[in-house]
C-alpha positions in Angstrom: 0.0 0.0 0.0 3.0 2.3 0.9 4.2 1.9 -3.1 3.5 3.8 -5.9 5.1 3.2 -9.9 4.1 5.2 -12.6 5.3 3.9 -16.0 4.5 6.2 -19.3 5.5 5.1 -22.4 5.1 7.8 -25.1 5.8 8.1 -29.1 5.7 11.3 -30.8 5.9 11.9 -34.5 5.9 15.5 -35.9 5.6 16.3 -39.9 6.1 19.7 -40.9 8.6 20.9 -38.4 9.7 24.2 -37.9 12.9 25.1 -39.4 14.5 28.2 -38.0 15.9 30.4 -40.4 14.7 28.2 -42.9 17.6 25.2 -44.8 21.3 26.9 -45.7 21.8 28.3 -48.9 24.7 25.2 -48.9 21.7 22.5 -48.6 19.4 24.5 -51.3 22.0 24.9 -53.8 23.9 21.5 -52.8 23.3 19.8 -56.4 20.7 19.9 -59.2 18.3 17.6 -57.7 18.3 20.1 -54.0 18.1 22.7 -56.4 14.9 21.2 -57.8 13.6 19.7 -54.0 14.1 23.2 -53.1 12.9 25.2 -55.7 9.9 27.0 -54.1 12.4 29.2 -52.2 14.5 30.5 -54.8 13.2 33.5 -57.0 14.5 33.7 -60.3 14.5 36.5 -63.2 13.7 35.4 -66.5 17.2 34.2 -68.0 17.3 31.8 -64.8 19.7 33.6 -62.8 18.9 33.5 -58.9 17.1 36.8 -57.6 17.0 35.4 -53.7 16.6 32.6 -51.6 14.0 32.5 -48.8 15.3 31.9 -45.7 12.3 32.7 -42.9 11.2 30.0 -40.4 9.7 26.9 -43.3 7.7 24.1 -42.0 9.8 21.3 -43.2 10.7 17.4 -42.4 10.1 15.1 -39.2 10.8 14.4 -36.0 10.3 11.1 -34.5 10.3 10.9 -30.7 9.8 7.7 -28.7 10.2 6.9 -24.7 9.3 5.8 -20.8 8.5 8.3 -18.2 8.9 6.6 -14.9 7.8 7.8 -11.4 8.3 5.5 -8.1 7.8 6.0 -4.4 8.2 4.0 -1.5 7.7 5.1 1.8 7.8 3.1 5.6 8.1 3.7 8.9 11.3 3.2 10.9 11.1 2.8 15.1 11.5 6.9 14.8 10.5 8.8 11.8 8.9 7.3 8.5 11.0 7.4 5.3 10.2 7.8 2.0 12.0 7.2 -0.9 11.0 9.2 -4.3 12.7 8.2 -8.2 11.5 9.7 -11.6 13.2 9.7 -14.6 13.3 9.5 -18.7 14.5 7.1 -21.0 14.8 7.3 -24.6 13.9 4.8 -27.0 14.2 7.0 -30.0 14.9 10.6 -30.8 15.5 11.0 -34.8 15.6 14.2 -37.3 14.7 14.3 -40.6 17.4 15.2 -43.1 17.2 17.4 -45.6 17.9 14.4 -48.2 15.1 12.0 -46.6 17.7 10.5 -44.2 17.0 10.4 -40.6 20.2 11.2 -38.0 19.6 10.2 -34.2 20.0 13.0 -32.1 20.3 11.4 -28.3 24.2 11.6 -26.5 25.5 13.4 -29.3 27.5 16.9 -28.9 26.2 18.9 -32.0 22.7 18.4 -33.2 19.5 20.3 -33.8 17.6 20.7 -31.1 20.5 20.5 -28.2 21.8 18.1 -26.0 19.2 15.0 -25.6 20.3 12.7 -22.8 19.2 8.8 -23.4 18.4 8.8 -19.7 18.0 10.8 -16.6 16.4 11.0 -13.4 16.2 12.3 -10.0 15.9 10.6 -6.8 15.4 11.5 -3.4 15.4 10.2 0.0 13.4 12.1 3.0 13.3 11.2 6.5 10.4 12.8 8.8 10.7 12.8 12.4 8.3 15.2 14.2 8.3 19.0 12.6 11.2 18.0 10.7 11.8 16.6 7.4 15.3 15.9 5.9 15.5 15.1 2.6 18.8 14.1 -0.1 18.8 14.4 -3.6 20.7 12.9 -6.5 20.6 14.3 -10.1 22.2 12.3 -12.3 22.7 12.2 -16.3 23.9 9.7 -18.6 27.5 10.7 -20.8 27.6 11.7 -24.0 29.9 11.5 -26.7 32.1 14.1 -27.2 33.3 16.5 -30.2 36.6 15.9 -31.3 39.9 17.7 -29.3 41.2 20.5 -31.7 44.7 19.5 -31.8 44.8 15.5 -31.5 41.4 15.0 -33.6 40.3 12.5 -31.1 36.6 11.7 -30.3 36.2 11.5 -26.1 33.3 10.5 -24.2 31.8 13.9 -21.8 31.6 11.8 -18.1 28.1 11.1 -16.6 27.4 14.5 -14.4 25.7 13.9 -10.9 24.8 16.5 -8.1 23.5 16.3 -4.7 21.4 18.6 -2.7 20.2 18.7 0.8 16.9 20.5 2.0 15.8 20.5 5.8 12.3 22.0 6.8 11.2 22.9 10.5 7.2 23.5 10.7 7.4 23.5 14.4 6.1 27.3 14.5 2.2 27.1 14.0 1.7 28.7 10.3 5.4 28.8 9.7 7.5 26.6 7.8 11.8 27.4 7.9 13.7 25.7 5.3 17.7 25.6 5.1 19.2 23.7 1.8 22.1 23.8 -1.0 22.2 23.2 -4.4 25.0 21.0 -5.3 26.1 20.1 -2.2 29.8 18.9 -2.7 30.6 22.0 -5.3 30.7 19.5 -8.5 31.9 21.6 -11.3 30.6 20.5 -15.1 32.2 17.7 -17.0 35.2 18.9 -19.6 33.4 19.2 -23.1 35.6 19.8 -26.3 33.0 21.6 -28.5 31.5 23.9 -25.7 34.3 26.1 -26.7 33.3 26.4 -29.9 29.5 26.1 -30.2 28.9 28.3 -27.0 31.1 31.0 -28.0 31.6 33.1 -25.2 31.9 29.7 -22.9 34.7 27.1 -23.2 35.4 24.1 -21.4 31.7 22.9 -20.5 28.7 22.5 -22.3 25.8 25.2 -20.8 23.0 22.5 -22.0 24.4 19.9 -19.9 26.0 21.0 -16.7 25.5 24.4 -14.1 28.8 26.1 -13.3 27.6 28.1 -10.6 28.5 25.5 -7.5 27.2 25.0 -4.6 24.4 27.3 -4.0 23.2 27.9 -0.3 19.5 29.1 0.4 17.5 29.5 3.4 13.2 30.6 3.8 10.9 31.5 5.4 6.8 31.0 4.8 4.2 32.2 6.8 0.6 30.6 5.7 -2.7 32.6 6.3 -5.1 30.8 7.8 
């Protein structure tokens, strides 16, 4: 009775997706048959030379998106206190992009693709003790690696390490129509895994990818809430 799983599988498939800025003049113009594919965006005077190319936002190719959405909890009571232990996470089966040739390219753990970093799998879990007007809890982010751009000077592919934080939160509701909260962010001041291609695709940024991992540190944070009655 004190268990609780939640399992959502989901699949997705979007036609017409949005292309920002529209395809690359390089992908219009790549050969005669793109040229022809393509031809509704490129304006032409009568001898056939090229006027301009469109490039505003063009409902174009698929997406195909497929995966498990899982939530658990437990929660039992211990000679002092009651635990509970809390999990959810996401797990791709599928995340694919249409190419502009018809191909498809897989977009999940890869460094450079077109709609950001998609982890295969992640989750958060949590453990929370209660004892009387207290409630401690612990929490574990974690995130499955990715593979990595190649390194600038040796041309070698790498793998970006998994990237876990913890945070702590305590609450005190001892105080009728108060609650006092004391917690960090990032408990143990885990900086971002190394990236290669941060550098270069986050421009002002090197060394970590902003998508993936939080270079602030350990954040500290305290509260307090007063309900009405």
């Amino acid at each position: 009775k004190d268990l609780s799983i939640d399992l959502d599988s989901f699949w997705i498939y979007l036609k017409n997706q949005i292309v920002v800025g529209g395809l690359p003049v390089g992908t219009i113009l790549a050969s005669a048959a793109s040229a022809t594919q393509f031809a509704s965006f490129v304006t032409r005077d009568a001898n056939g030379n090229i006027v301009s190319i469109t490039q505003t936002n063009q409902n174009l190719f698929k997406s195909e998106v497929s995966g498990l959405d899982m939530d658990l909890k437990y929660a039992f009571n211990l000679p002092v206190g009651r635990m509970r232990l809390l999990g959810n996470g996401t797990y791709f089966y599928k995340y694919a992009i249409q190419n502009p040739n018809g191909s498809w390219t897989g977009q999940l753990d890869q460094e450079v693709n077109t709609v950001g970093y998609v982890s295969r799998f992640r989750y958060v879990a949590s453990v929370v003790y209660d004892i009387d007007n207290f409630d401690f809890s612990v929490t574990q982010n974690w995130q499955k690696k990715y593979h990595d751009g190649p390194s600038s000077f040796t041309q070698v592919n790498r793998e970006v390490s998994a990237y876990d934080t913890v945070d702590a939160q305590v609450n005190w509701t001892g105080l009728q129509q108060f609650k006092f909260t004391l917690g960090a962010r990032n408990l143990f001041d885990k900086n971002p895994p190394y990236s290669n291609y941060a550098g270069v695709n986050n421009n002002f940024v090197g060394g970590y990818d902003l998508s993936y991992g939080n270079p602030v540190g350990r954040f500290v944070y305290a509260s307090a809430t007063f309900y009405l009655k």
